[in-house]
N, C-alpha and C positions, 0 to 999 in steps of 0.2 A: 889169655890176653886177647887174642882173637876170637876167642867166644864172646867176651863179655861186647867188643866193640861191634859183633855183628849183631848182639842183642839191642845194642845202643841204635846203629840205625835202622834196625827194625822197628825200635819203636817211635824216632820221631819219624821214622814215614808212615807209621798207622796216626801219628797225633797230626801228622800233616794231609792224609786221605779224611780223618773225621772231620778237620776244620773246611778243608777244599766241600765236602758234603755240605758242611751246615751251612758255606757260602753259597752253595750253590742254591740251599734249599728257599732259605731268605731274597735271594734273586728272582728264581721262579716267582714267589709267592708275591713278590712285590710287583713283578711284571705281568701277573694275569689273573691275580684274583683280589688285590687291595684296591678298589674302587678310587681314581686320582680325586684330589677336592674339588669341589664346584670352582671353575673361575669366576673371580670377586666380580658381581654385579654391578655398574655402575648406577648406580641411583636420579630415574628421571624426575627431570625439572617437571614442576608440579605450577603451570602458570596461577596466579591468583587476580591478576589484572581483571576485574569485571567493567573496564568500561569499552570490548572488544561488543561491537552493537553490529546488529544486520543494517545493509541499508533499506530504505525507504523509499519506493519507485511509485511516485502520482502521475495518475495520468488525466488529463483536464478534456474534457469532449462537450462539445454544444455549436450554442451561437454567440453572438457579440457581445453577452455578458461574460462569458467567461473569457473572451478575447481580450477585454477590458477596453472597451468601446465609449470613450466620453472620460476617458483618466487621461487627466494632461501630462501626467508623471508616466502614462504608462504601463503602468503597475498593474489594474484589473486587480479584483479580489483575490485573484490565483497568486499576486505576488504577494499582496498582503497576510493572506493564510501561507503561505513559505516562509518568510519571517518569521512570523509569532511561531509557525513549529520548530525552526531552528532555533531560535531564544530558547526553547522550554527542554530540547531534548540533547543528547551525545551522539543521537547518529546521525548519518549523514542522509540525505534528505535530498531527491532530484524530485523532476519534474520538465514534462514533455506536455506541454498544449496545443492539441487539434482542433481547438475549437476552430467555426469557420463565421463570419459574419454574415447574419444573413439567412440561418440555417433553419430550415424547419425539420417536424420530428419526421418527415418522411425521409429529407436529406441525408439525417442523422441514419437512419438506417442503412441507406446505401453506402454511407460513407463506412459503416460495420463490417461491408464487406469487402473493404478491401483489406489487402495483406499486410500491407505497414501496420494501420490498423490494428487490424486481431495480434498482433505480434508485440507491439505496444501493453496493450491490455492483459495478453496471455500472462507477461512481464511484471503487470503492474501488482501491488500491494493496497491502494486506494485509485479511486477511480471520484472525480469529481464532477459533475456537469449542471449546465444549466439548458433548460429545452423548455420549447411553448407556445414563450413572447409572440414569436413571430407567428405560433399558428392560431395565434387568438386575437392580436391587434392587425394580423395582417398586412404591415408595414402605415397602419393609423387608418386604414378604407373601414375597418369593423365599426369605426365609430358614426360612421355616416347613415348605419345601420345597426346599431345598436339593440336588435330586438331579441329576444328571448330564443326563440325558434332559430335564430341565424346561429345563434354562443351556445347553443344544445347541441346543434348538427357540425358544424366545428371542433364542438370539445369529443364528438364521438367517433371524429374519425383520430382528433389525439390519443384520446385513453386508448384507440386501437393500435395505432402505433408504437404509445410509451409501451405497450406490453410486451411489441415484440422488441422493443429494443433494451428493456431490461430483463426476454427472455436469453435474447443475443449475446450479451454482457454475463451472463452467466454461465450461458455454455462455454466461452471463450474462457474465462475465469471462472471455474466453481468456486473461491477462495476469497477474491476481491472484495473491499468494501466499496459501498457504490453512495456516494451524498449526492444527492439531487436537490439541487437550491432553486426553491420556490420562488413566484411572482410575487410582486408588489405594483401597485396600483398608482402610475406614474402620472394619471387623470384624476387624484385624487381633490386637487383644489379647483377643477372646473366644474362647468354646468354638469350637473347628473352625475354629480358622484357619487351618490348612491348607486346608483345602476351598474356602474363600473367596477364600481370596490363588491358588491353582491358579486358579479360575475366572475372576479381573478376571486375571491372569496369560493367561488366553490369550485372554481379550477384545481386549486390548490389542494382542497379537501379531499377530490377524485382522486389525484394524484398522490395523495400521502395515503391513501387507504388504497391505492392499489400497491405503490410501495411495499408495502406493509403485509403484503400477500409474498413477496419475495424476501429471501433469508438472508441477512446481512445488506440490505438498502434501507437508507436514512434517509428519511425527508426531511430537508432544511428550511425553516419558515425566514420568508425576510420581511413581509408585509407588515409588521408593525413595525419595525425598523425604518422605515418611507413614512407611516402613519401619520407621523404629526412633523412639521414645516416639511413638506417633501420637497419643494423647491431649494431649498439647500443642500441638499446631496444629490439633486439631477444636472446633468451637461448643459448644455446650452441647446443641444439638441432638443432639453425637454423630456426625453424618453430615456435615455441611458443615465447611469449616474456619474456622476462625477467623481473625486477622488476622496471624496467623506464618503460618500457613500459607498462605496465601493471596498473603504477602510472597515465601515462597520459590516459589510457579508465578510469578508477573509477573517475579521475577527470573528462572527461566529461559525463559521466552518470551525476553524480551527481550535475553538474551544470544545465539537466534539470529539474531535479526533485525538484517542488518545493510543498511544504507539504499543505502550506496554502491555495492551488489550489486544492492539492486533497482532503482534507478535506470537503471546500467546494461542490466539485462535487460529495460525497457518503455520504454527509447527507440527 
């Protein structure tokens, strides 16, 4: 009787050592060599919204056309080109004008050097200006001499100027686009108007061909835009335009300026 029961717990304590073993062995195995599962990844939001746009930073640089000199609203072409880009586009659209009244292309270059300035421009996205007027009419004394030899030697200390100041403009922005909006012949209904119109006539031309040597500058024509009743879109002044006129440059600025283009080419 006491044989059989010391057989008895003999054997459940070996069926009690094999189990304690295979527990144990399944423990090891689970705590150092069963790889735990990846935790469950949350799944990022995937935006789809495409009408997140850069903005768009003009910067307006000259003289009293772009200051909007003779707009009884105001306005100047710089506001009317704002508009029409805003009607047409989703992003958002500033603009800072330096222009100065007054300004000739020698001013305009000093004025390159200052820090505001280049810091504006470094900034900008398009760059607009008007430059010239004043170094070609002179504030209206050109006309009192109106000879050939006088609008040669004038126009050649401008093409020396406009060069460096649309090398200026590139140094500060390799990126920028640059519209340079052309003269129109504000003496077109007086005596010798022929003489007048040849002369902003080839003003223009120098300056769209030298343009045209620099990589992303636009030259903007407005001379046929003046061409015919020009007295209806000038001031009272005579020389500036008034607020038609002035409607019809910001419309064509802004009809070359297209966003999705320049976007494209400064990413």
């Amino acid at each position: 009787m006491k044989l059989n029961s010391v057989k008895i717990i003999t054997f459940l304590s070996l069926v009690a050592t094999v189990m304690w073993v295979v527990g144990l062995s399944f423990t090891i195995n689970d705590q150092f060599f069963n790889n735990p599962p990846p935790p469950v990844e949350k799944s990022a939001t995937i935006s789809t919204d495409t009408t997140q746009t850069k903005d768009v930073f003009i910067v307006a640089i000259g003289d009293s056309l772009t200051r909007g000199t003779g707009d009884s609203t105001g306005k100047g072409y710089v506001q009317y080109m704002l508009n029409d880009l805003k009607s047409k586009t989703k992003q958002n659209v500033n603009l800072s004008n330096l222009a100065i009244s007054g300004y000739t292309s020698q001013q305009l270059i000093n004025q390159l050097k200052q820090t505001e300035m280049q810091r504006q421009i470094r900034q900008s996205d398009i760059v607009v200006m008007t430059i010239g007027a004043n170094d070609l009419f002179q504030g209206g004394t050109t006309l009192t001499n109106f000879k050939q030899s006088n609008i040669d030697a004038l126009e050649k200390t401008y093409l020396s100027n406009l060069k460096e100041i649309y090398g200026t403009i590139r140094k500060i922005n390799p990126q920028t686009t640059v519209y340079h909006i052309g003269l129109y012949n504000p003496f077109i209904e007086l005596s010798d108007a022929k003489t007048t119109s040849n002369a902003v006539r080839k003003w223009n031309f120098d300056t769209a061909d030298l343009a045209a040597t620099f990589e992303k500058f636009v030259f903007v024509p407005t001379f046929d835009l003046f061409q015919l009743n020009v007295n209806n879109y000038l001031a009272g002044d005579k020389f500036h335009p008034n607020s038609m006129g002035y409607q019809l440059v910001g419309d064509r600025v802004a009809s070359l300026i297209n966003f999705e283009k320049e976007n494209e080419k400064n990413e």
